[in-house]
N, CA, C and O atoms as a Tripos MOL2 file, in Angstrom:
@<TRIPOS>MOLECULE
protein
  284   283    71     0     0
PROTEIN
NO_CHARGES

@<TRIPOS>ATOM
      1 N         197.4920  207.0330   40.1570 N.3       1 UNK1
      2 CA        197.0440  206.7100   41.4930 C.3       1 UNK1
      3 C         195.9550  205.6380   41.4270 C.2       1 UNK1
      4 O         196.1890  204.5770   42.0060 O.2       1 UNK1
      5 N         194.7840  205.7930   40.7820 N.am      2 UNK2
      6 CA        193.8430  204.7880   40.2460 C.3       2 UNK2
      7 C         194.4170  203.5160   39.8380 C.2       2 UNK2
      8 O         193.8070  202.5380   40.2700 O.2       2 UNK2
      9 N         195.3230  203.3070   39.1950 N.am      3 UNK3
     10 CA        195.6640  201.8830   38.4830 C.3       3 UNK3
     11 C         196.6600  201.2550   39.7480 C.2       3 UNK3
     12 O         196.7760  200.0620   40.0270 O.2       3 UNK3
     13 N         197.2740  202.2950   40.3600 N.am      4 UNK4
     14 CA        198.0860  201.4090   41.8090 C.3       4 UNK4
     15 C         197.3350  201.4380   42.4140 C.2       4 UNK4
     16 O         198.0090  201.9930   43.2820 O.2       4 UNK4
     17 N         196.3770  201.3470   42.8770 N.am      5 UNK5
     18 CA        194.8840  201.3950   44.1380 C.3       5 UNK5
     19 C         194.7400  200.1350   43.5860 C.2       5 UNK5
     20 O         194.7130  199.2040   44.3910 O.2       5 UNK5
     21 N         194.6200  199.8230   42.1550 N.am      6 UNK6
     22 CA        193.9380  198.4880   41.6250 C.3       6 UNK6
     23 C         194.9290  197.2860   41.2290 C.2       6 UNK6
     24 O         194.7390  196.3060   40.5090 O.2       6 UNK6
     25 N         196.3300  197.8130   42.1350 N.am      7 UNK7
     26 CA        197.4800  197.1680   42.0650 C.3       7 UNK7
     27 C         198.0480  196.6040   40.7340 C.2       7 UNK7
     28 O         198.8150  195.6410   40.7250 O.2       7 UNK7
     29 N         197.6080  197.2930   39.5290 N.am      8 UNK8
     30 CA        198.5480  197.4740   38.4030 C.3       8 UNK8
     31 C         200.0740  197.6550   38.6090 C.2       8 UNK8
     32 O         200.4750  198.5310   39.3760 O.2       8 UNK8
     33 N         200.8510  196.9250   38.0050 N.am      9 UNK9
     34 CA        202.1910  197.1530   38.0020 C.3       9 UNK9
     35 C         202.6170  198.0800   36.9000 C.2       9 UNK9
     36 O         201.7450  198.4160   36.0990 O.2       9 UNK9
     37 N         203.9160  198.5710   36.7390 N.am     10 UNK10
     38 CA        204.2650  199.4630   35.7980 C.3      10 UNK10
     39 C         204.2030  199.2000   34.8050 C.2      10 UNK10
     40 O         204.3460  200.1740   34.0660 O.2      10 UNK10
     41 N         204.0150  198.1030   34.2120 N.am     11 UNK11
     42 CA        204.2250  197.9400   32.6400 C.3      11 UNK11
     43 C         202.9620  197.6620   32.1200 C.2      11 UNK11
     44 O         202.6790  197.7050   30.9230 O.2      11 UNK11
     45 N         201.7430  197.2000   33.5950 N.am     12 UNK12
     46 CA        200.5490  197.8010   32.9260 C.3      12 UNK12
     47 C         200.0130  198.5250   32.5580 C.2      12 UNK12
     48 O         199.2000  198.4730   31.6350 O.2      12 UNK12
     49 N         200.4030  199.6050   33.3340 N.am     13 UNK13
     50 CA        199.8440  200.9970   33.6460 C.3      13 UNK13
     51 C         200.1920  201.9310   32.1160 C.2      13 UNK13
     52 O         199.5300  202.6660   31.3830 O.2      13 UNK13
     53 N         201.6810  201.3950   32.1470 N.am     14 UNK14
     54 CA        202.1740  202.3510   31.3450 C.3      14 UNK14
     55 C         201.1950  201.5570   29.7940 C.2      14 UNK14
     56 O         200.2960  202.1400   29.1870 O.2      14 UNK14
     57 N         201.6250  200.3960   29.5350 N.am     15 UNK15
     58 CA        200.6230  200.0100   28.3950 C.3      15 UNK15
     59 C         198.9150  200.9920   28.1880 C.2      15 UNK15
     60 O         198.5570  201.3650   27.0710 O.2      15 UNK15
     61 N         198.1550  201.2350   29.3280 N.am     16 UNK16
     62 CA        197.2450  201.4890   29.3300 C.3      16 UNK16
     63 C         197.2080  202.8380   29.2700 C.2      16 UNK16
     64 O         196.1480  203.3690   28.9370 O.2      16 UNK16
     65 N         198.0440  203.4250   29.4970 N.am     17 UNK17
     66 CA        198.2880  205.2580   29.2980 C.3      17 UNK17
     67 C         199.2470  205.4670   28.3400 C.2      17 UNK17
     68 O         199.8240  206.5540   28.3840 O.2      17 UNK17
     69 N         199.5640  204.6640   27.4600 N.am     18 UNK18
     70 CA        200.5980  204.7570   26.5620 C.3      18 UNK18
     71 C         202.2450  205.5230   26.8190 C.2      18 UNK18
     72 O         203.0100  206.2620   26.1990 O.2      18 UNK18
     73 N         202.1880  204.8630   28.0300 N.am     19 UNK19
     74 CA        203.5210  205.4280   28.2930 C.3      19 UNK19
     75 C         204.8440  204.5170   28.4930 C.2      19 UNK19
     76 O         204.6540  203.3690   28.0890 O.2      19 UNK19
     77 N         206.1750  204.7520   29.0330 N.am     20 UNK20
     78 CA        206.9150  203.9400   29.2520 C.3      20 UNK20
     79 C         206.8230  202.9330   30.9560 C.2      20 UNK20
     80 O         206.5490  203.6920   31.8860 O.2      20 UNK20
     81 N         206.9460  201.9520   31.2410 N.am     21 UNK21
     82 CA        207.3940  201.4430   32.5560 C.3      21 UNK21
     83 C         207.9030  202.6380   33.3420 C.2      21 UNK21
     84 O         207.2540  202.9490   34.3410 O.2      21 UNK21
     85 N         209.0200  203.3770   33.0130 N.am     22 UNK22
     86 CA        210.2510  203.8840   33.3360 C.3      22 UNK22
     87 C         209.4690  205.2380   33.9560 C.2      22 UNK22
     88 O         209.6810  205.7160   35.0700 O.2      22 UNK22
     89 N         208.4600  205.7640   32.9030 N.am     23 UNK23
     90 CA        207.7670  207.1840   33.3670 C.3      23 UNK23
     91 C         206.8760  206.9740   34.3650 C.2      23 UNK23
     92 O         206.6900  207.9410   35.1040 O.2      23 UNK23
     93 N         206.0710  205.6500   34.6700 N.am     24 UNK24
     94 CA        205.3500  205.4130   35.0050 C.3      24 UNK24
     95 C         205.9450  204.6880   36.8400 C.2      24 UNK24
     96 O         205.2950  204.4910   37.8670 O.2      24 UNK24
     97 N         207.1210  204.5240   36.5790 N.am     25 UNK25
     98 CA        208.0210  204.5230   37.6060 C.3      25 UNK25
     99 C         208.6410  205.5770   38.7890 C.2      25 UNK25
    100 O         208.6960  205.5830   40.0190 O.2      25 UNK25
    101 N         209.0850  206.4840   37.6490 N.am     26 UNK26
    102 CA        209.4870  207.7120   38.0820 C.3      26 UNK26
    103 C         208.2060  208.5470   38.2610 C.2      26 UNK26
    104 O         208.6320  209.4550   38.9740 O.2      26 UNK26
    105 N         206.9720  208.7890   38.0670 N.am     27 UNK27
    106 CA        206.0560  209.0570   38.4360 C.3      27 UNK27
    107 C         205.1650  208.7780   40.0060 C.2      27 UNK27
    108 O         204.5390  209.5940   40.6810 O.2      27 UNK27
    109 N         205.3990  207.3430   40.2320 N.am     28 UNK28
    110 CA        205.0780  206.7820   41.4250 C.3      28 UNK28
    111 C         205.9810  206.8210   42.2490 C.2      28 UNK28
    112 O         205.5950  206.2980   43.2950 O.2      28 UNK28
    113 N         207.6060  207.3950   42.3440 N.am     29 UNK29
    114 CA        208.1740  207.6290   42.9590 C.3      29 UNK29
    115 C         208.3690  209.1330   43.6210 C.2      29 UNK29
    116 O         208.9660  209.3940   44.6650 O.2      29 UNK29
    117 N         207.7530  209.9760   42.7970 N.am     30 UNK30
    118 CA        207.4680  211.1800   42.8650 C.3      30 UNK30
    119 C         206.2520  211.2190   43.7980 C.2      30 UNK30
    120 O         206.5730  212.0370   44.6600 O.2      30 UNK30
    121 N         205.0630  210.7780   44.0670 N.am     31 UNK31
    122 CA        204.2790  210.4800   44.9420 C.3      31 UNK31
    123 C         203.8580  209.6390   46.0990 C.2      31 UNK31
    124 O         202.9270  209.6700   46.9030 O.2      31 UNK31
    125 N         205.1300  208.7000   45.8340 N.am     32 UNK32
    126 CA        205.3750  207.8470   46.9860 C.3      32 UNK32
    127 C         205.5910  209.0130   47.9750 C.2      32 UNK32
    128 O         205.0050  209.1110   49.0540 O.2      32 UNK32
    129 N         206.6980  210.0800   47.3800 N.am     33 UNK33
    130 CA        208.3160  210.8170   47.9230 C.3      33 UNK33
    131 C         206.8400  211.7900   48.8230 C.2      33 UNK33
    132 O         206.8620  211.6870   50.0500 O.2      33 UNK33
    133 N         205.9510  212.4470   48.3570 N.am     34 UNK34
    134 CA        205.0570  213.0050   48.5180 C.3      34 UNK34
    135 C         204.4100  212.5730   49.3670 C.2      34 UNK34
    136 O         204.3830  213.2280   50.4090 O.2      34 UNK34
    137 N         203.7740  211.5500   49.3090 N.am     35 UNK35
    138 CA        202.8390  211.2100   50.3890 C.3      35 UNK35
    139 C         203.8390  210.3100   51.3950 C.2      35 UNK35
    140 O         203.4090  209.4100   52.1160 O.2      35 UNK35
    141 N         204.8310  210.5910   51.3400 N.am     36 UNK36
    142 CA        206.0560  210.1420   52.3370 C.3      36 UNK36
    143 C         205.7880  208.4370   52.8120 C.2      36 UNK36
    144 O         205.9150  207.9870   53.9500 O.2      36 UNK36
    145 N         205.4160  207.7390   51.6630 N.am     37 UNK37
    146 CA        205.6040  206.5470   51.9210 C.3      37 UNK37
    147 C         206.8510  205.8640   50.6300 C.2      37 UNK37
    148 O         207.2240  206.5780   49.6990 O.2      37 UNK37
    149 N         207.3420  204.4430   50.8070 N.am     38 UNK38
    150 CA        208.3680  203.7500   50.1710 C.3      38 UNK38
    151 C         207.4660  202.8940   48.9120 C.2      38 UNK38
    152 O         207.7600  202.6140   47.7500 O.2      38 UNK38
    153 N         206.6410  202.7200   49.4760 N.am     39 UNK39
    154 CA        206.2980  201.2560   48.5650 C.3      39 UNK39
    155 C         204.8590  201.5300   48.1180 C.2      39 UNK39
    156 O         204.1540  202.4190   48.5950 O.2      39 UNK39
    157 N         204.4640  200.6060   47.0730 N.am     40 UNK40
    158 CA        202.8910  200.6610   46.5970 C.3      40 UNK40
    159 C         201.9440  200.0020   48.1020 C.2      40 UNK40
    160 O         200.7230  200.1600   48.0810 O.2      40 UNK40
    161 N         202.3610  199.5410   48.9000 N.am     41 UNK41
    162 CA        201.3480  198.9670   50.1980 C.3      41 UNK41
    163 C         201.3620  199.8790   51.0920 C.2      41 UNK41
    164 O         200.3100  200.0400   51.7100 O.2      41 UNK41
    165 N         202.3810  200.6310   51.3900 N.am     42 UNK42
    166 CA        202.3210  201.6580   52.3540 C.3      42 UNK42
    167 C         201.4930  202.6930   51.6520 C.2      42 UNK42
    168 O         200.8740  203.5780   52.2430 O.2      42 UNK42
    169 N         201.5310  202.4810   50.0020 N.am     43 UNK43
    170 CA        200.6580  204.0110   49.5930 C.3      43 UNK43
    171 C         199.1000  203.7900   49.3190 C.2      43 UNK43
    172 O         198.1690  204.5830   49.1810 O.2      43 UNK43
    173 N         199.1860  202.4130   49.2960 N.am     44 UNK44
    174 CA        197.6210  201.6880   49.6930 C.3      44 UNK44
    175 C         196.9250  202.2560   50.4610 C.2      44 UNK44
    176 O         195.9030  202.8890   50.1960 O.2      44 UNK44
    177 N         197.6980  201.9810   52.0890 N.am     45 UNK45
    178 CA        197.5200  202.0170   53.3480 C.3      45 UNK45
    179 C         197.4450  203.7350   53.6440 C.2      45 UNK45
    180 O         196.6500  204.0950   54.5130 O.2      45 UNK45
    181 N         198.2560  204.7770   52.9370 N.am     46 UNK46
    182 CA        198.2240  205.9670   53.2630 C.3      46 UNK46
    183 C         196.6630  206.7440   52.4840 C.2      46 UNK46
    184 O         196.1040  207.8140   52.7230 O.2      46 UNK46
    185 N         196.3760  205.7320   51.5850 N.am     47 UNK47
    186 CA        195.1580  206.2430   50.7380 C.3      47 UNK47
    187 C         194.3090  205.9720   50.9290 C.2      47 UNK47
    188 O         193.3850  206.5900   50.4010 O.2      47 UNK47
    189 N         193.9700  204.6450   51.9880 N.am     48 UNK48
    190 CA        192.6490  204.4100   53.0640 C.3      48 UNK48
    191 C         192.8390  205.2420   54.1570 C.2      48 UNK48
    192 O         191.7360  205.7200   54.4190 O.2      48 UNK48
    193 N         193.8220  205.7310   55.0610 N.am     49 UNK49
    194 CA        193.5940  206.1690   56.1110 C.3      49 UNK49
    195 C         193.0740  207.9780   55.5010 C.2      49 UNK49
    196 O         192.3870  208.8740   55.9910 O.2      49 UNK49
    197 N         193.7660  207.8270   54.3560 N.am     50 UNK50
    198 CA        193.3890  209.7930   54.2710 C.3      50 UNK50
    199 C         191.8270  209.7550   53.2650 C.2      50 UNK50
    200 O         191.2690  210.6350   52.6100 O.2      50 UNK50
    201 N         191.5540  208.5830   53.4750 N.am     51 UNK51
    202 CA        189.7640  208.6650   52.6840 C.3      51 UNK51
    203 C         190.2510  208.6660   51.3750 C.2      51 UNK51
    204 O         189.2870  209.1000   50.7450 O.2      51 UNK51
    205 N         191.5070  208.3660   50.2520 N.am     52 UNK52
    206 CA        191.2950  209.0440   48.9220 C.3      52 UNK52
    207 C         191.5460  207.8500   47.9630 C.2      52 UNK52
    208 O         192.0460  207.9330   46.8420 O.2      52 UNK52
    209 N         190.9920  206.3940   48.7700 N.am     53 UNK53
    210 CA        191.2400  205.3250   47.7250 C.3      53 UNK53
    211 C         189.9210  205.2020   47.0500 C.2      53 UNK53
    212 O         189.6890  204.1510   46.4530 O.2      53 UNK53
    213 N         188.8370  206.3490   47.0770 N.am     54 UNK54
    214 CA        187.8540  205.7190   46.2540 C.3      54 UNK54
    215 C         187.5320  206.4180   44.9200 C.2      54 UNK54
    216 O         186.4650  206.3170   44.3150 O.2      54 UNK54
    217 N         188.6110  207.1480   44.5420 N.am     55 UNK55
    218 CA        189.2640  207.8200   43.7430 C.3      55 UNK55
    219 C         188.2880  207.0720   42.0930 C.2      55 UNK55
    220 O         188.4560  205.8570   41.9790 O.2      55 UNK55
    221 N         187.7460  207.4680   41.4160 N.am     56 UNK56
    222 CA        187.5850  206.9820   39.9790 C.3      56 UNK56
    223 C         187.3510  207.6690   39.1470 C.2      56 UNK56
    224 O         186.2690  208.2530   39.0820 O.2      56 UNK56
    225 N         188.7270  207.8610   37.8660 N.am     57 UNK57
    226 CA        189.0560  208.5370   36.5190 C.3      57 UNK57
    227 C         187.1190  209.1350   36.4120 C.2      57 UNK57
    228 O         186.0890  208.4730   36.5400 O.2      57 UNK57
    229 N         187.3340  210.6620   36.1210 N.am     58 UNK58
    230 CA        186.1160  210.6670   35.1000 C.3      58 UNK58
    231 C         186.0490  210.1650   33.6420 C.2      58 UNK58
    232 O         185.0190  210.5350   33.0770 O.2      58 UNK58
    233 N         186.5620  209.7050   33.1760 N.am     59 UNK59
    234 CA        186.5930  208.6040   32.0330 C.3      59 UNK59
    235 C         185.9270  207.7940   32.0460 C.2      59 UNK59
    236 O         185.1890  207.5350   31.0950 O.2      59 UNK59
    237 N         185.9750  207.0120   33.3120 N.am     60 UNK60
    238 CA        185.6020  205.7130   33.4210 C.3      60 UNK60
    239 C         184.1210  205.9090   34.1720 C.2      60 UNK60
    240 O         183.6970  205.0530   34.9490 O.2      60 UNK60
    241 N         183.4370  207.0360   33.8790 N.am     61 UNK61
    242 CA        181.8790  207.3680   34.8540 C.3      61 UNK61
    243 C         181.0970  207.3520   33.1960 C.2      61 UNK61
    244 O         181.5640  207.6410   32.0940 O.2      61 UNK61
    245 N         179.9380  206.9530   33.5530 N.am     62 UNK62
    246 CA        179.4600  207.2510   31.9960 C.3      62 UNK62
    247 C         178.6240  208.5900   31.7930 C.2      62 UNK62
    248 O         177.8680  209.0050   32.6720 O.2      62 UNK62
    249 N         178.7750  209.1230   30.7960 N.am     63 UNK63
    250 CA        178.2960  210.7740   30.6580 C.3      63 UNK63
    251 C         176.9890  211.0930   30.4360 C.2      63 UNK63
    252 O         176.1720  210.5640   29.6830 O.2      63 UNK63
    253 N         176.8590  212.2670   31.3760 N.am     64 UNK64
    254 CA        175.7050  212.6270   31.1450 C.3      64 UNK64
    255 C         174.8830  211.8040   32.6660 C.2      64 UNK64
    256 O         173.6740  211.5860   32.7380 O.2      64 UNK64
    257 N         175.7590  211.5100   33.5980 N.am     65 UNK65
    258 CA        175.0510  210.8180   34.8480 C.3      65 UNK65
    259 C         175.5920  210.7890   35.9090 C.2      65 UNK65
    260 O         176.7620  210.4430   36.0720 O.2      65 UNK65
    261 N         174.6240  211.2390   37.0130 N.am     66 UNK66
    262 CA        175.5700  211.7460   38.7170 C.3      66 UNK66
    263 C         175.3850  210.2850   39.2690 C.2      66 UNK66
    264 O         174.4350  209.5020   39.2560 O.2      66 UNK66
    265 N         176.7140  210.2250   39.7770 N.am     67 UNK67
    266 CA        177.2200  208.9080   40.4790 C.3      67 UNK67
    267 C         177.2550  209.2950   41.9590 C.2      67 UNK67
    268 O         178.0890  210.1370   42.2920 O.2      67 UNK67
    269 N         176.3020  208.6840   43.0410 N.am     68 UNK68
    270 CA        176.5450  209.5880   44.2100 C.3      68 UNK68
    271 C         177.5720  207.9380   45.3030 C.2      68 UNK68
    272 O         177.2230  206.7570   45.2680 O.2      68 UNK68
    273 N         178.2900  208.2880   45.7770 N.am     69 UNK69
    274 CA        178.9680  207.4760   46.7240 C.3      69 UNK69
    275 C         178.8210  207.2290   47.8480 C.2      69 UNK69
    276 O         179.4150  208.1790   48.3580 O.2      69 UNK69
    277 N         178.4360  206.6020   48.7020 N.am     70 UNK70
    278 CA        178.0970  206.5170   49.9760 C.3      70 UNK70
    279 C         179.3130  206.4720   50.8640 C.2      70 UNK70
    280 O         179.8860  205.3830   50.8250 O.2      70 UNK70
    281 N         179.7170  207.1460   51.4540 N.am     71 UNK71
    282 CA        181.1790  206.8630   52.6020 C.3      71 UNK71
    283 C         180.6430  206.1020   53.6460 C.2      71 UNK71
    284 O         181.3610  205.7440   54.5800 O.2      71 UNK71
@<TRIPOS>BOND
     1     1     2 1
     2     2     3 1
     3     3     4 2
     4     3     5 am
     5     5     6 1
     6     6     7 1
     7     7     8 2
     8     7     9 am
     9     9    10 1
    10    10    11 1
    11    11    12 2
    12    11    13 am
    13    13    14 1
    14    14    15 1
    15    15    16 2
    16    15    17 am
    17    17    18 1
    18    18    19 1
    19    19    20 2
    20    19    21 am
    21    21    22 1
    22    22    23 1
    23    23    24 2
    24    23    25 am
    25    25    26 1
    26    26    27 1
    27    27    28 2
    28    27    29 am
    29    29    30 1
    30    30    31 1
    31    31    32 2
    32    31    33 am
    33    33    34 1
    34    34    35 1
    35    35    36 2
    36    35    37 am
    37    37    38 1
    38    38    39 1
    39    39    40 2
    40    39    41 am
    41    41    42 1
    42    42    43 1
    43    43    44 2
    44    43    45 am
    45    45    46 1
    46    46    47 1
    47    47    48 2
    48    47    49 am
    49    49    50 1
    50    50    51 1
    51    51    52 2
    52    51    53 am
    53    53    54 1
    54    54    55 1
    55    55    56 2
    56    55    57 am
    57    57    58 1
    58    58    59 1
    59    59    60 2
    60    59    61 am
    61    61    62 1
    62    62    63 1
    63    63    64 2
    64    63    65 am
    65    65    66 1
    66    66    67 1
    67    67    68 2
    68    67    69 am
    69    69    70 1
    70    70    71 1
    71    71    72 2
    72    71    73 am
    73    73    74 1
    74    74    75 1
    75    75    76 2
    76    75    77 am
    77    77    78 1
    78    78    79 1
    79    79    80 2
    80    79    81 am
    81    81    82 1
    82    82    83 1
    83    83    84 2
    84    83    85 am
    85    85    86 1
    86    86    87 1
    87    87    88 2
    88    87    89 am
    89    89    90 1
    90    90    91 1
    91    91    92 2
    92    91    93 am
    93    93    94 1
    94    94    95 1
    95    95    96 2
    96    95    97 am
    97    97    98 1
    98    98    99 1
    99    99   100 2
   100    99   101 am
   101   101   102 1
   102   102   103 1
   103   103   104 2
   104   103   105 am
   105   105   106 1
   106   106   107 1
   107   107   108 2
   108   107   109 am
   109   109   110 1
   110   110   111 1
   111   111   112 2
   112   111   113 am
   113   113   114 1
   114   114   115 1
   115   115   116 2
   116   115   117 am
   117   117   118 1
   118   118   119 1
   119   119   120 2
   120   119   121 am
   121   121   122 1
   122   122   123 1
   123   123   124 2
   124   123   125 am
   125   125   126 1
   126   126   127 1
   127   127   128 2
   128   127   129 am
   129   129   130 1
   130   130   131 1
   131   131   132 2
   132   131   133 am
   133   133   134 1
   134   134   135 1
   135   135   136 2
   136   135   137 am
   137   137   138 1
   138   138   139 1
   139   139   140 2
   140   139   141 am
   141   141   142 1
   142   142   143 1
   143   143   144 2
   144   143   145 am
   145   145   146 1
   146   146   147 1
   147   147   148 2
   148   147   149 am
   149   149   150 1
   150   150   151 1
   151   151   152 2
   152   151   153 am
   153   153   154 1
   154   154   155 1
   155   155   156 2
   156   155   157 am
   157   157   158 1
   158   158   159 1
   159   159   160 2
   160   159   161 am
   161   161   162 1
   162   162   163 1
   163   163   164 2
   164   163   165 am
   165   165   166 1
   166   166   167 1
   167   167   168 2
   168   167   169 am
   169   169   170 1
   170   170   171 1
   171   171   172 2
   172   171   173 am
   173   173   174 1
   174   174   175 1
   175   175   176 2
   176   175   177 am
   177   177   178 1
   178   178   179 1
   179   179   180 2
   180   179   181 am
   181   181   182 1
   182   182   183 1
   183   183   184 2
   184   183   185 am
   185   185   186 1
   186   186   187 1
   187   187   188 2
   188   187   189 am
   189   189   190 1
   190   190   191 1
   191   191   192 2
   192   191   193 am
   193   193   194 1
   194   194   195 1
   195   195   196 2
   196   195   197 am
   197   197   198 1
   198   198   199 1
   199   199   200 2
   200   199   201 am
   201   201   202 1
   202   202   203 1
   203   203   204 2
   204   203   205 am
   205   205   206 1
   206   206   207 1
   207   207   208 2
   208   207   209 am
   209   209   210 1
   210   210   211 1
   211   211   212 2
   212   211   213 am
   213   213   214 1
   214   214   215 1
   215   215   216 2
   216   215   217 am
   217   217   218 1
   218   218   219 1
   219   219   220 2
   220   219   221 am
   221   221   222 1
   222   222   223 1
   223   223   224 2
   224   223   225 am
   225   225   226 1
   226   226   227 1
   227   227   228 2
   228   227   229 am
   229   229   230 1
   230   230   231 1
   231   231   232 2
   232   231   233 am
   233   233   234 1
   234   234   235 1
   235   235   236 2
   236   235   237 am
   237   237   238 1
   238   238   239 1
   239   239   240 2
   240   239   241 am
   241   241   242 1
   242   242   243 1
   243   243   244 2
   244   243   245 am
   245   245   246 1
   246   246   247 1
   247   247   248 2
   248   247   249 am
   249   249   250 1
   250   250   251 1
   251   251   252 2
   252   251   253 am
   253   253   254 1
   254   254   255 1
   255   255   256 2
   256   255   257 am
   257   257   258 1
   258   258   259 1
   259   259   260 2
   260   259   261 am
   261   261   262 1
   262   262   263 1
   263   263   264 2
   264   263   265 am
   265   265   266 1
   266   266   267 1
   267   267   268 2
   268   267   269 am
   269   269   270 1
   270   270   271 1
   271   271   272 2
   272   271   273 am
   273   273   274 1
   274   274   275 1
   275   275   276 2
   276   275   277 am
   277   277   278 1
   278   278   279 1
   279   279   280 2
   280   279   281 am
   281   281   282 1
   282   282   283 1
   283   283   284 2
@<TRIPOS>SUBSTRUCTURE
     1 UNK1         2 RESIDUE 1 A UNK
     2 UNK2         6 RESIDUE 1 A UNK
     3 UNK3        10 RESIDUE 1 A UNK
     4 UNK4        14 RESIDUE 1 A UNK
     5 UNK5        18 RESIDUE 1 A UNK
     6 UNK6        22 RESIDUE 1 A UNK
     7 UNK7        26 RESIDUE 1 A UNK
     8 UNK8        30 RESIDUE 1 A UNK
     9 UNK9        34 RESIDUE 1 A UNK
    10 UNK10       38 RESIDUE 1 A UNK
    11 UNK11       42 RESIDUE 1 A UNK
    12 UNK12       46 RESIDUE 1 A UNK
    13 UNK13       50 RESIDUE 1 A UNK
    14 UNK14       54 RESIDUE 1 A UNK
    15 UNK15       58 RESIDUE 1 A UNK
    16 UNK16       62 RESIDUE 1 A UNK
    17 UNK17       66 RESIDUE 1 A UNK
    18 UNK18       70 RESIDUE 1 A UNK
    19 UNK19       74 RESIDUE 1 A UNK
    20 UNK20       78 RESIDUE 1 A UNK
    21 UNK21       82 RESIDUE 1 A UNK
    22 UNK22       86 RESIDUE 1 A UNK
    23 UNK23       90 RESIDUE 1 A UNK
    24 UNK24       94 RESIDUE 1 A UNK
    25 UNK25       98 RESIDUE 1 A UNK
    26 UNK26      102 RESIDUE 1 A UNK
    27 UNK27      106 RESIDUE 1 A UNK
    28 UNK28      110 RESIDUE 1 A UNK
    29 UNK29      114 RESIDUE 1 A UNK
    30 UNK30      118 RESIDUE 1 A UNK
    31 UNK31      122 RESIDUE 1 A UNK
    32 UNK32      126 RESIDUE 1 A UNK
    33 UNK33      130 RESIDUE 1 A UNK
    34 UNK34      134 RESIDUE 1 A UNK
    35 UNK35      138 RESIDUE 1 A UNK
    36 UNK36      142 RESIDUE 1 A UNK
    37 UNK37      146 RESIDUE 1 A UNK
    38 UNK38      150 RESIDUE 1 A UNK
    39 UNK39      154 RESIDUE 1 A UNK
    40 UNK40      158 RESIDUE 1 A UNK
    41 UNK41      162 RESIDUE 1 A UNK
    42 UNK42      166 RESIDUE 1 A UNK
    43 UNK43      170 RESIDUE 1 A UNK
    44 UNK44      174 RESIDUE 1 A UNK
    45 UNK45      178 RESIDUE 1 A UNK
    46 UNK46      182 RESIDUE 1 A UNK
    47 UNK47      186 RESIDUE 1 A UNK
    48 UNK48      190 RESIDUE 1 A UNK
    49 UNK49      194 RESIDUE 1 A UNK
    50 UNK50      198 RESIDUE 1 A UNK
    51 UNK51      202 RESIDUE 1 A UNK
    52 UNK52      206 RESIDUE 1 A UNK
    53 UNK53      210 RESIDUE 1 A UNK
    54 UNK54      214 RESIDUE 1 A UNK
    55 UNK55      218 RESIDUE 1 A UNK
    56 UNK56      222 RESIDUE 1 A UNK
    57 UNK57      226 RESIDUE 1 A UNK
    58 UNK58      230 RESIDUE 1 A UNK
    59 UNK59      234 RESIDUE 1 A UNK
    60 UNK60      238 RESIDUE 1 A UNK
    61 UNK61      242 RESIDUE 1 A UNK
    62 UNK62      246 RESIDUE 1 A UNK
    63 UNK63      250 RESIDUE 1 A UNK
    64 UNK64      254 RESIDUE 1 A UNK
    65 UNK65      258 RESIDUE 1 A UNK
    66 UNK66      262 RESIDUE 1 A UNK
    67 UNK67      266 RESIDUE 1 A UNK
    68 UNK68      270 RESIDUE 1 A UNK
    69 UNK69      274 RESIDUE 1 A UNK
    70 UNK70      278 RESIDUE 1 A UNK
    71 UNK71      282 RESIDUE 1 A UNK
């Protein structure tokens, strides 16, 4: 969900999670199907209106420190 928010395509994504295009395909189609949209812009658009594009991996927070967000 994070790397399509940041409009990664599949063969980035999958490079960066060590996976295939193909899983990483069938994965986003599984949550398109879910959040009942077709495409990566409609699931853009469904992830600003429901508040959940500000979404960021705890991976990518550095440890040991509260990150507070302002809405």
């Amino acid at each position: 969900m994070f790397f399509t928010l940041q409009r990664l395509n599949s063969k980035e994504v999958g490079k960066k999670l060590n996976l295939s295009h193909r899983t990483i395909e069938n994965n986003l189609q599984s949550i398109y199907q879910t959040a009942g949209v077709h495409n990566c812009r409609q699931f853009i658009n469904y992830c600003h209106d429901n508040g959940i594009n500000r979404y960021l991996p705890p991976e990518f927070l550095p440890s040991g420190r509260h990150v507070v967000i302002s809405v």
